[in-house]
C-alpha positions in Angstrom: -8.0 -4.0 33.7 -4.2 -3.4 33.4 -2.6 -0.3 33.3 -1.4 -1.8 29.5 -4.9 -2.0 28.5 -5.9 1.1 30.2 -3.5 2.7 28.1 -4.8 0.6 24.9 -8.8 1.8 25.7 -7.9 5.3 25.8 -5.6 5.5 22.8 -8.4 3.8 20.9 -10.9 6.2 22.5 -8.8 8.8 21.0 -8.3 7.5 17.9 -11.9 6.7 17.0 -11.6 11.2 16.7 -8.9 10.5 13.7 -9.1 10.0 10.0 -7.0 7.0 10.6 -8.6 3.8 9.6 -10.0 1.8 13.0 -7.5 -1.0 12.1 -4.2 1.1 12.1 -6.1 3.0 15.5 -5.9 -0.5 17.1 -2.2 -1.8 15.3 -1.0 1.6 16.9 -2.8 1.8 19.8 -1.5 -1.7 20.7 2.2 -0.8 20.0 2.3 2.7 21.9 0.0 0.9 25.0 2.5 -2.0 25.5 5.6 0.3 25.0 4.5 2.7 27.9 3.8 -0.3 30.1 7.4 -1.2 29.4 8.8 2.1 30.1 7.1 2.8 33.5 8.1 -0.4 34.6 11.3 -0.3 33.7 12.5 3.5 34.1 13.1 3.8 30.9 11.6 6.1 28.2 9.1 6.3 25.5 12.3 6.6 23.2 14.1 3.5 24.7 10.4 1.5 24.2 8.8 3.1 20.8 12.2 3.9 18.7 10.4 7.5 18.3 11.7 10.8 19.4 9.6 13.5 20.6 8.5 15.2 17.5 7.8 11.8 16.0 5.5 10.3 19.1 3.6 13.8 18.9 3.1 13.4 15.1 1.4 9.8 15.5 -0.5 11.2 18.2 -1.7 13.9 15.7 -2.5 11.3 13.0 -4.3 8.7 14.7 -4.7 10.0 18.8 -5.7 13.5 18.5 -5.5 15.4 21.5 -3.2 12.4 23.4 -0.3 14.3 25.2 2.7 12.3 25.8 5.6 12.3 28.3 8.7 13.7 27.3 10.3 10.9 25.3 13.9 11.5 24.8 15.8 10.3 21.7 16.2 6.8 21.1 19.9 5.4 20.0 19.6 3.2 16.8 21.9 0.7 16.3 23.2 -0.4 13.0 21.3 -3.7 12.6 18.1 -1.5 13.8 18.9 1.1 11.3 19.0 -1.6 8.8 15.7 -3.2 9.0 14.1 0.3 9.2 15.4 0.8 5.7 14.0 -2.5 4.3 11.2 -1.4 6.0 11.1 2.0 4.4 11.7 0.7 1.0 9.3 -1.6 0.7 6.4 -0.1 2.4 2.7 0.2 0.8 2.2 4.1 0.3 5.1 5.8 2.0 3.1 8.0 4.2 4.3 9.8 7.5 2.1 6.9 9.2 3.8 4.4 7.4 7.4 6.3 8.2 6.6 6.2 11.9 5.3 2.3 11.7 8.3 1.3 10.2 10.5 2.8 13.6 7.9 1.2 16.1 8.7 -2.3 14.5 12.3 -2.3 14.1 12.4 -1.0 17.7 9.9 -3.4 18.6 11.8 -6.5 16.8 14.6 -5.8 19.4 12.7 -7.4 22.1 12.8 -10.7 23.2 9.7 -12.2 22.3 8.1 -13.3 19.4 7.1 -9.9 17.2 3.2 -10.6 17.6 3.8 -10.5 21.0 6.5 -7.6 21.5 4.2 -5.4 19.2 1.4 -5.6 21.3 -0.5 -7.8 19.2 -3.7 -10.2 20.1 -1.9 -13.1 17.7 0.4 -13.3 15.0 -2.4 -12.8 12.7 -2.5 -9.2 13.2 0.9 -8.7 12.4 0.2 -10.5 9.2 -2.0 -8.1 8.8 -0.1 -5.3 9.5 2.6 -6.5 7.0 0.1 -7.2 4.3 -2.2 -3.6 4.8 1.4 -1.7 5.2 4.4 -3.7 3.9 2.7 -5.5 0.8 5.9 -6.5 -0.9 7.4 -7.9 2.0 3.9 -9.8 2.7 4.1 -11.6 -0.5 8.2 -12.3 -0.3 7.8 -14.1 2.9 5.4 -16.6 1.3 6.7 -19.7 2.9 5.6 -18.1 6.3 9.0 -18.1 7.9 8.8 -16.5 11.4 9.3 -12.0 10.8 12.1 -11.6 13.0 13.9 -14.3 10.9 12.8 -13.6 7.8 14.2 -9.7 8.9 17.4 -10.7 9.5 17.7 -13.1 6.7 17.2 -10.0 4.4 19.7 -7.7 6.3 22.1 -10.7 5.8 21.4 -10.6 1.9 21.5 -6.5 1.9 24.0 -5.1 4.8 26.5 -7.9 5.1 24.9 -9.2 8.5 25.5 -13.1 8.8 22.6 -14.6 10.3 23.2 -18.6 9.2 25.0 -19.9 6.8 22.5 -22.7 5.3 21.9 -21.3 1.7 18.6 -22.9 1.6 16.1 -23.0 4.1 14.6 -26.8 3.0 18.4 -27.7 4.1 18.4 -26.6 7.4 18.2 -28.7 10.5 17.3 -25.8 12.6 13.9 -25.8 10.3 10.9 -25.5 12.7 13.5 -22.9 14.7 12.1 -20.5 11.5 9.2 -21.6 10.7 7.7 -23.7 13.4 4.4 -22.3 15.5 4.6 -18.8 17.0 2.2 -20.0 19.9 2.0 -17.8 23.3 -0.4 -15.6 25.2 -0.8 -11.6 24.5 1.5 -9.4 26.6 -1.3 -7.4 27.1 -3.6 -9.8 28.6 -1.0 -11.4 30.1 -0.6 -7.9 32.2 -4.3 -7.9 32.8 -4.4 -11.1 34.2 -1.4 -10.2 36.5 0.7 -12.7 35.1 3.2 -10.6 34.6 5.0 -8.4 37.4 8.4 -6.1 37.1 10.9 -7.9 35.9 9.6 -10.6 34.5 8.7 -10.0 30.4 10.6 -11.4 27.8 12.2 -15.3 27.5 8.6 -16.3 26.0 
């Protein structure tokens, strides 16, 4: 087992102590256990990997890991397009809970990385992130109902709300760059691709 899915057993270990539902222990457990992989390897910290600050990592450990102590974290810099698609997030989130507060940092952190969200999120396949989006982010679930790939259809709202400029094709069935938003999201798990030893230092991202 990698140390990715050592991380990801023992969160879930914890989490089955929570009143958190078992699918938002796993959606968590698989953000937090891919992010901490990340930040070993790389130096960094938790803040750099999760988007979260101190106080905010300890309160999801309280909600869905109890008795998890993390690392000192650090606070994580937020840049403006970052900033903006935790707002979208915010707003159109299913019952604006703490837990949905804190899973709206984790994926606009997350949606800075290079690889497609599924993967960057932790995630088995993209269909747990359209799960995540339809349990947490209903509104968001049902606006991108042409399935255009997250990270695009993200930006593609920031461009419409901020001022961002993403493309400049009004409408997507006029694009030639088509399948570049809404083609296959195909690819293997980070996670298993750590257990497997497929991936050493250095090497994530470019998928």
């Amino acid at each position: 087992m990698g140390r990715g899915e050592e991380i990801y057993a023992e969160l879930l270990w914890q989490g089955a102590r929570s009143d958190v539902p078992p699918v938002d222990v796993h959606l968590a457990a698989s953000i937090l256990a891919l992010s901490f992989f990340e930040a070993e390897r790389d130096g960094s910290t938790l803040a750099d990997a999760t988007g979260l600050d101190g106080e905010e990592l300890a309160e999801l450990c309280r909600i869905a890991f109890p008795h998890v102590t993390l690392p000192e974290a650090g606070t994580p810099v937020v840049a403006r397009e970052e900033q903006a698609l935790r707002d979208i997030l915010w707003m159109n989130c299913g019952a604006a809970s703490v837990f949905e507060l804190l899973l709206t940092r984790l994926v606009a952190r997350r949606c800075q990385r290079p690889n497609h969200l599924w993967q960057d999120l932790g995630f088995a396949s993209r269909d747990e992130l359209s799960m995540l989006m339809q349990l947490h982010f209903p509104r968001l679930a049902m606006k991108n109902a042409n399935d255009m790939k997250w990270k695009k259809f993200f930006y593609r709202m920031m461009c419409s709300s901020e001022g961002f400029r993403l493309c400049s094709v009004p409408v997507c069935a006029e694009c030639d760059d088509f399948d570049a938003c809404f083609g296959p999201e195909d690819g293997e798990a980070l996670l298993a691709r750590i257990a497997n030893g497929k991936i050493a230092p250095q090497q994530m991202g470019h998928a």
